[in-house]
C-alpha positions in Angstrom: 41.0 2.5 78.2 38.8 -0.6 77.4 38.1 -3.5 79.7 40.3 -6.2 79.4 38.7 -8.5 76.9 37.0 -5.7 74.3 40.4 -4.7 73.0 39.3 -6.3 69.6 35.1 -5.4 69.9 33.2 -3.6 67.4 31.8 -0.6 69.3 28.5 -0.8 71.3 25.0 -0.8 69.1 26.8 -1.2 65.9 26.3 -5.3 64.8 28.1 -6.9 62.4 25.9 -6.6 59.7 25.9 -3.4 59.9 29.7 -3.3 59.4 29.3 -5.6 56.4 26.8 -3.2 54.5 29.5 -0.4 55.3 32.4 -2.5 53.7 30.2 -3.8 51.0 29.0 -0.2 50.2 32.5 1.0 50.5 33.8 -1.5 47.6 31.5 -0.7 45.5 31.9 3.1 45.9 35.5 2.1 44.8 34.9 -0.1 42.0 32.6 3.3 40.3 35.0 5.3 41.2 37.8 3.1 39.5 35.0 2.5 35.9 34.7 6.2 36.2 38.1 6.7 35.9 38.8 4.5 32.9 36.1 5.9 31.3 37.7 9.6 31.5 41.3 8.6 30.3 39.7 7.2 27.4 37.6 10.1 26.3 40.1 12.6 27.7 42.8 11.0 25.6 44.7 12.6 22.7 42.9 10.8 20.2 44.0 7.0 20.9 41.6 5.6 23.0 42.8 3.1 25.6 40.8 -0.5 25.5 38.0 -0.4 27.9 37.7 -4.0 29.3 34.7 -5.9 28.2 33.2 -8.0 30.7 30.9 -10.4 28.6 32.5 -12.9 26.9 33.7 -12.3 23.0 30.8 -13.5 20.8 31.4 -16.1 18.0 30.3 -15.0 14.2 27.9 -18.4 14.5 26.4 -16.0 17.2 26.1 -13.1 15.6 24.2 -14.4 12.6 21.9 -15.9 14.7 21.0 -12.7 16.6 21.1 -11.1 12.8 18.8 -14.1 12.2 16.4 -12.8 15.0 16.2 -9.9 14.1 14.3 -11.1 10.9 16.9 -10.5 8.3 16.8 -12.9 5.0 19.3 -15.0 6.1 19.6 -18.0 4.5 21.9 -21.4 4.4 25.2 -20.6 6.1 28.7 -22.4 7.3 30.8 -21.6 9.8 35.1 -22.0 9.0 37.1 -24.0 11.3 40.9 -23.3 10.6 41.1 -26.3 8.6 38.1 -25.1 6.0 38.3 -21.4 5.7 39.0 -20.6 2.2 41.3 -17.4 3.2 43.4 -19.7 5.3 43.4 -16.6 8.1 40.9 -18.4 10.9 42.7 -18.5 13.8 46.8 -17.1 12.1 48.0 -13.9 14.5 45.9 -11.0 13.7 43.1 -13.0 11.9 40.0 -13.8 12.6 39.1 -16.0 15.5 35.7 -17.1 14.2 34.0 -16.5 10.9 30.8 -17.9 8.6 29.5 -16.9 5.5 25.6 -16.5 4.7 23.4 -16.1 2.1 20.9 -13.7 1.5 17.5 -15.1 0.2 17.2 -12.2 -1.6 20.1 -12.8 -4.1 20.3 -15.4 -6.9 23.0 -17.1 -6.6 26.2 -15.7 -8.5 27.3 -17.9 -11.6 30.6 -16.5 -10.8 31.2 -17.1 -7.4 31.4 -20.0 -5.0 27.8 -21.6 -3.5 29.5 -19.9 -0.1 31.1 -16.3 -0.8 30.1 -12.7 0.0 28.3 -12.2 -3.1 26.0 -14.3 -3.0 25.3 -12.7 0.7 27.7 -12.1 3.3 30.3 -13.2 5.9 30.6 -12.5 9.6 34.2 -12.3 10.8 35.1 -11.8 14.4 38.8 -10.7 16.1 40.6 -11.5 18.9 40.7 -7.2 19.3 39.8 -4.1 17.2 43.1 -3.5 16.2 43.0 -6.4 13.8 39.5 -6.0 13.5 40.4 -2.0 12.0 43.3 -3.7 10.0 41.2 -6.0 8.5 38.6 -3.5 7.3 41.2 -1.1 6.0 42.9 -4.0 3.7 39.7 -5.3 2.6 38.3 -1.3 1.6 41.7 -1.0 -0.1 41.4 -4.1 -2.2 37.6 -2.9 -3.1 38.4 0.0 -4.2 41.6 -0.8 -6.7 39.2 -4.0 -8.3 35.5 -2.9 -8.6 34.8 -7.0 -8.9 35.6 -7.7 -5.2 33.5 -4.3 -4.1 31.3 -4.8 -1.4 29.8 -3.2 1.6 31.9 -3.8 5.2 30.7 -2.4 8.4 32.7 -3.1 11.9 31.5 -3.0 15.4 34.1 -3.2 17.7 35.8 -6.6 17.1 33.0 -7.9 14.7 33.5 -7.6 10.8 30.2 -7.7 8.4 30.8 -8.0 5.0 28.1 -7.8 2.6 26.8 -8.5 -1.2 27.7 -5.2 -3.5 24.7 -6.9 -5.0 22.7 -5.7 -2.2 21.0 -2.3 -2.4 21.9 0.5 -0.1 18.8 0.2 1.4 19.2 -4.1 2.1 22.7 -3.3 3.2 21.3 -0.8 6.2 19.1 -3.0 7.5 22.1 -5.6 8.3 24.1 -2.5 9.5 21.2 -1.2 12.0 20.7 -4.8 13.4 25.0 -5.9 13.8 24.6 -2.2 15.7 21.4 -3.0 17.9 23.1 -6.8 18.2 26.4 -5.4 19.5 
């Protein structure tokens, strides 16, 4: 039995930082555990993954072209779609892109065809709100490639971020932009 008085005392030679680092050690042994665990439903999963929370904040396609843009790619002149501007009338709509800008490629001449903006004369950057619509996206644009060769281009996704690119573009040209949105994301 304890003195009256010590009832609530941490025990003898232990201070209180010492019961700090113990509780601080403790929480984060339970916040590894707890990533651990997220990260084994999703690979041990039949096949659908579950979403693994990100914790940095969603990046903006002006954002990504930048960091394409450091990387040294031929970017050239680009504009960035608000809702009210975007040609597709998606930016922003459920399931659409939250952000997007097209870009050209100093590289290409400009197409007689197309507009002064429009993949062919570069490329466009579209980000989504998830990869869901991110994967839909893709899968309508592939499909409407492949059923009208004048609309072909190259598309790569990373997560929630959409690159389209110039058919105009050799394989080669189109890789590099690939290797960069991958080392970017």
């Amino acid at each position: 039995m304890l003195p009256s008085g010590q009832a609530n005392a941490l025990p003898q030679g232990r201070s209180a930082a010492f019961w700090y680092f113990v509780g601080t050690a403790i929480v984060i042994v339970v916040l590894l555990l707890l990533g651990a665990g997220v990260a084994a439903v999703s690979v041990a999963g039949d096949g659908n993954q579950l979403p693994v929370p990100s914790f940095s904040a969603p990046r903006s396609a002006d954002e990504v072209l930048q960091e394409l843009k450091d990387r040294e790619l031929p970017v050239g002149e680009s504009v960035a779609y608000t809702a009210k501007t975007d040609p597709n009338d998606l930016l922003g709509r459920p399931n659409q892109y939250t952000s997007k800008v097209m870009f050209k490629d100093n590289r290409l001449n400009p197409d007689p065809i197309a507009n002064e903006f429009d993949v062919q004369n570069g490329g466009s950057i579209e980000v989504f709100k998830d990869e869901d619509d991110a994967i839909a996206r893709t899968k309508y644009l592939k499909n409407l490639t492949k059923s009208f060769s004048p609309f072909a281009e190259y598309s790569y996704r990373e997560g929630t971020v959409l690159l389209r690119l110039s058919h105009r573009l050799t394989p080669k040209q189109a890789r590099e932009y690939e290797d960069a949105l991958k080392d970017v994301l």
